[in-house]
C-alpha positions as CSV (number, residue, x, y, z in Angstrom):
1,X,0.0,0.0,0.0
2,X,2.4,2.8,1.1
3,X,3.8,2.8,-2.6
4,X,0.9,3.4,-3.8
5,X,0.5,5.9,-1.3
6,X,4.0,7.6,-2.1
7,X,3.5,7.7,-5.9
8,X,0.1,9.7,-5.7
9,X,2.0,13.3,-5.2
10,X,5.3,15.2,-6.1
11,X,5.9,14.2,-1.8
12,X,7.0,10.8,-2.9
13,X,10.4,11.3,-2.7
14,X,10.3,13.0,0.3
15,X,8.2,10.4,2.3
16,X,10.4,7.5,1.1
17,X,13.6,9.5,1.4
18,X,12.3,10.2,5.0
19,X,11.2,6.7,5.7
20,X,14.9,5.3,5.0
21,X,16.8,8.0,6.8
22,X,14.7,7.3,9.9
23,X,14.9,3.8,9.9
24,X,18.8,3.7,9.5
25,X,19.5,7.2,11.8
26,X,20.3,9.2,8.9
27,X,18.9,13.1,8.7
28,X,20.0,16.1,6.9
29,X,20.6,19.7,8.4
30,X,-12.6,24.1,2.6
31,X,-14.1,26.1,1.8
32,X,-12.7,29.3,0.2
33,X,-12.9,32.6,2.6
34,X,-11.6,35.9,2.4
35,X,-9.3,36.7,4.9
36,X,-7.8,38.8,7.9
37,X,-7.1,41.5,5.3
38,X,-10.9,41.6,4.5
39,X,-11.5,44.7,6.1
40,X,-9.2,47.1,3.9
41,X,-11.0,44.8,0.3
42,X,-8.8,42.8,-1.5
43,X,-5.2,43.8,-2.5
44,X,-4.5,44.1,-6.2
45,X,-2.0,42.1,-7.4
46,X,1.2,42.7,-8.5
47,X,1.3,43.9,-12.2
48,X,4.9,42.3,-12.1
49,X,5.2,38.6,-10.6
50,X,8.4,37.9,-8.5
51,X,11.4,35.8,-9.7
52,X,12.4,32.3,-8.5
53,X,15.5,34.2,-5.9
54,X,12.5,36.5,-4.8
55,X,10.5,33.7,-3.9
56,X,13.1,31.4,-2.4
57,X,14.0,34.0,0.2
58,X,10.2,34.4,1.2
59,X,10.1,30.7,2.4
60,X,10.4,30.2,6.2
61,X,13.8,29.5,7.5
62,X,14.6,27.1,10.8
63,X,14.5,30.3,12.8
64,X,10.6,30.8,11.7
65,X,9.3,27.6,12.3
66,X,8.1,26.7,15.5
67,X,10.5,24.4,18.0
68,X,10.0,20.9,17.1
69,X,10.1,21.6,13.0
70,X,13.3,21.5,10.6
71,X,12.4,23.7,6.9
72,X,14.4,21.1,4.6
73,X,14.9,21.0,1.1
74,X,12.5,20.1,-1.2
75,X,11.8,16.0,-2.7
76,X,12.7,16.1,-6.2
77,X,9.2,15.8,-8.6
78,X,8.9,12.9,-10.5
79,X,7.7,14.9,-13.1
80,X,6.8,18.9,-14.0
81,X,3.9,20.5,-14.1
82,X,3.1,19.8,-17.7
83,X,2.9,16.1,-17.2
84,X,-0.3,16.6,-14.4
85,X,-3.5,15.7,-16.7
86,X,-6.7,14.9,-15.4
87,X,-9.7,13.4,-17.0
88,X,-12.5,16.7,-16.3
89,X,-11.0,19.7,-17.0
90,X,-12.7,21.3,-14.0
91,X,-11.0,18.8,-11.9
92,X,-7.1,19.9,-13.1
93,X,-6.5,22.6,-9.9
94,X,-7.0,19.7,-7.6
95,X,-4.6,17.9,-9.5
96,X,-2.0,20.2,-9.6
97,X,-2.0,20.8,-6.2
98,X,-1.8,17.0,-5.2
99,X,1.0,16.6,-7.1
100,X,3.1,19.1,-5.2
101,X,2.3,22.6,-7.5
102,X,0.5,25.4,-7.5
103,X,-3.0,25.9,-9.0
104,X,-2.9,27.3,-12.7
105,X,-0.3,28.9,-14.7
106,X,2.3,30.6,-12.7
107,X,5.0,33.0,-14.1
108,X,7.3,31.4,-11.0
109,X,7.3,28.8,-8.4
110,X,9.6,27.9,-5.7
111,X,8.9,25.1,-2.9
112,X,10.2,23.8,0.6
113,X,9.5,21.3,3.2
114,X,8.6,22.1,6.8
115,X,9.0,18.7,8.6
116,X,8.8,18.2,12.0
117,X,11.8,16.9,14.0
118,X,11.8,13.2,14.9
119,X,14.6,11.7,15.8
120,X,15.2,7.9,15.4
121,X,15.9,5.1,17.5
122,X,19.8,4.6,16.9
123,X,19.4,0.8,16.5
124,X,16.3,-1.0,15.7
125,X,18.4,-4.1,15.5
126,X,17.9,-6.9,18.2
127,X,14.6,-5.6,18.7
128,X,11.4,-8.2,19.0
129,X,8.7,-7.6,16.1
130,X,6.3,-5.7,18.0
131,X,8.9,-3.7,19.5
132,X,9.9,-2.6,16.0
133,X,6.7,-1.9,14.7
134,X,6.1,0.4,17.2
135,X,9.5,2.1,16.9
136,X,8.8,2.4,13.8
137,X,5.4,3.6,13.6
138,X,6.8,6.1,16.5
139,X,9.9,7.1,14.7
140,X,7.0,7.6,10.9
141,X,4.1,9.4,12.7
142,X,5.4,13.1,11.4
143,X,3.8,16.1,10.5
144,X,5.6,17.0,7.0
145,X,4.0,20.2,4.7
146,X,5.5,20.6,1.4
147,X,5.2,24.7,1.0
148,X,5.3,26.2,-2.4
149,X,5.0,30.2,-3.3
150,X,4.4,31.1,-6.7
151,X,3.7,34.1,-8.5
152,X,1.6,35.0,-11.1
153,X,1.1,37.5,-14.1
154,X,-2.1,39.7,-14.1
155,X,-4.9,37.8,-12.0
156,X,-3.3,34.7,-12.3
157,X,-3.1,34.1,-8.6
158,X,-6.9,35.1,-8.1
159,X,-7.4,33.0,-11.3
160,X,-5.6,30.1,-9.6
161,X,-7.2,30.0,-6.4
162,X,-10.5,30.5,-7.4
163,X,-10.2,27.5,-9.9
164,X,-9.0,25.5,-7.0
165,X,-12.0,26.5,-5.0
166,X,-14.7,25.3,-8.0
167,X,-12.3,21.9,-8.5
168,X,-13.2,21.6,-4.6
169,X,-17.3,21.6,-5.3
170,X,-17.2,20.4,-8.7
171,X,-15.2,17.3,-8.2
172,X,-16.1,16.6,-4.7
173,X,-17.1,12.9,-6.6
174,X,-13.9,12.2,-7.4
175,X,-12.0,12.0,-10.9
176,X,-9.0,10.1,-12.6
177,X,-5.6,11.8,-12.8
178,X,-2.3,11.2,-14.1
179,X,1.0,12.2,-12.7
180,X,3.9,9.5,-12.0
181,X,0.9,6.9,-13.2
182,X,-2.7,6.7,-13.2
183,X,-4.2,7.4,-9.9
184,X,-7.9,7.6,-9.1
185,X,-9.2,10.2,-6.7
186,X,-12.4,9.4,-4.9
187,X,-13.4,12.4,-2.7
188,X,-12.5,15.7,-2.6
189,X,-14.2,17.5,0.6
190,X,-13.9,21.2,1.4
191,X,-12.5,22.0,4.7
192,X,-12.4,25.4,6.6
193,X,-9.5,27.3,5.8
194,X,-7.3,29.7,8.0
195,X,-8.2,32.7,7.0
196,X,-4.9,34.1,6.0
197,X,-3.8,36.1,3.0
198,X,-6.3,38.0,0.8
199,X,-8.4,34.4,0.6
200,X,-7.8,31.0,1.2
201,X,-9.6,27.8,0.1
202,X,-8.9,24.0,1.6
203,X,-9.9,20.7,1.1
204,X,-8.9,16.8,1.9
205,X,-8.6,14.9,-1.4
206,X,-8.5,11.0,-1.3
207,X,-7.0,8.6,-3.5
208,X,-7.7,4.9,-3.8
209,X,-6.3,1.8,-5.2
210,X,-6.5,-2.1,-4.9
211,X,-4.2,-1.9,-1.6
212,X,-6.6,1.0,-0.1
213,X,-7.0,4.6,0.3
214,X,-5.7,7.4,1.9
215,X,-6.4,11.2,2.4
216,X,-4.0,14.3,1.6
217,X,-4.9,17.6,3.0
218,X,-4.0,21.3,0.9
219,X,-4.4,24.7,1.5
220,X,-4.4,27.9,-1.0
221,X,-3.6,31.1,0.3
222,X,-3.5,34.0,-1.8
223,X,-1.2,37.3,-0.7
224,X,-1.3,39.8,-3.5
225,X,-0.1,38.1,-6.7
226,X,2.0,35.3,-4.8
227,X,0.0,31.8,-3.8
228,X,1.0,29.9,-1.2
229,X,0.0,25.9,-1.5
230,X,0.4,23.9,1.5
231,X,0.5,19.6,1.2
232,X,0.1,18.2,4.2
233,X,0.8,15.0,5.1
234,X,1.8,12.4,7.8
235,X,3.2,9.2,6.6
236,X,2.4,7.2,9.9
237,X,-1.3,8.3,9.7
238,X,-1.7,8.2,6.3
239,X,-1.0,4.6,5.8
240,X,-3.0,3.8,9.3
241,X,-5.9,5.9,8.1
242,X,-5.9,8.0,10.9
243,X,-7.1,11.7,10.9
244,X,-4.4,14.2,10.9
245,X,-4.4,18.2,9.9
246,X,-1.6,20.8,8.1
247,X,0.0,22.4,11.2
248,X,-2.1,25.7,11.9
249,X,1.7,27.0,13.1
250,X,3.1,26.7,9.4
251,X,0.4,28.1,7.6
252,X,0.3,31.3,10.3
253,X,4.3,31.6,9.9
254,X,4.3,31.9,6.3
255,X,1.5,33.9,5.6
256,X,2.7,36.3,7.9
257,X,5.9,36.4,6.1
258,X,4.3,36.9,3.1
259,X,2.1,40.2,4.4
């Protein structure tokens, strides 16, 4: 099941790569609302979108994420943002944002990891098979959020969210996508959103296949011309089925950074 799991997004890479540095002690160094900024109306954005350097340096750094959390480089995408297709058109924002990018056509786009801090056990070895597991399971149960900021030409960004808002009601049924593979979405559900930004729009999409099924959560927030796309995710709860959220603290931390 968990490579099906891992091949559904653009996070694959990072979950496995995470998986096998835990295990062998290895690490490296909604529904759509308008915002806090509501009362002043919307801000207009940006008749010039920013470059890749501009956006890289709004990501949060290790000295902006709360105690516990590591901002780490970004998984490698199995493929770019050309190779995302989906079946219904309507459905295409929900499956760009799935697979680790930004809703509709931005000018730039930049991305990150905010992963929090687990440290593994450093030996598994002797250990009886329950013991293990649970070390294991322990050592996987990990909030991870893959951030990306992008910017956007003209109304792009408003463009972009709002199409991933109508993906979020039109496709709540589910739809067939392709990106690293066929994968077949079966719900998408709206979720309340933070708030931040100009507007903001989440949801929990879930994906199925012969070995089971398993729910991603992803928040839009819009700031100006710039989107901010979070994919959340928690390997340990993801294969287990268990209910699990994008960390309220990472979403707050970079919006802010972004005002």
């Amino acid at each position: 099941m968990l490579k099906k799991i891992t091949r559904l997004h653009a996070g694959a890479a990072l979950l496995s790569a995470l998986s096998l540095a835990l295990v062998t002690g290895c690490s490296e160094g909604g529904s759509a609302g308008k915002s806090d900024s509501d009362a002043g109306g919307d801000s207009k954005p940006a008749a010039k979108p920013l470059t890749e350097a501009e956006l890289k340096a709004l990501h949060l750094t290790n000295d902006e994420v709360e105690k516990g959390f590591k901002v780490k480089k970004a998984p490698a995408s199995p493929g770019d943002r050309e190779d995302v297709k989906s079946t219904d058109p309507k459905c295409l924002a929900i499956a760009q944002t799935v697979s680790g990018f930004a809703p509709g056509s931005p000018a730039a786009e930049t991305l990150s990891n905010v992963v929090e801090d687990k440290q593994a056990p450093e030996s598994m070895e002797g250990m009886e098979p329950e013991e293990w597991k649970k070390a294991f399971d322990d050592s996987m149960d990990m909030d991870m959020v893959i951030v990306s900021l992008a910017s956007y030409e003209g109304e792009g960004a408003e463009e972009g969210v709002a199409a991933a808002s109508a993906s979020a009601k039109d496709c709540a049924g589910g739809f067939e996508m392709t990106f690293d593979g066929p994968q077949k979405v079966t719900k998408v559900a709206e979720e309340k959103a933070s708030g931040k930004g100009d507007e903001s729009v989440a949801y929990a999409v879930t994906v199925s296949s012969e070995e089971g099924a398993a729910t991603v959560h992803v928040e839009v927030v819009r700031k100006g011309n710039v989107v901010a796309t979070f994919y959340g995710s928690n390997l340990a709860r993801l294969v287990d089925n268990k209910p699990y959220d994008i960390p309220s603290h990472v979403i707050d931390a970079q919006a802010a950074k972004l005002a």
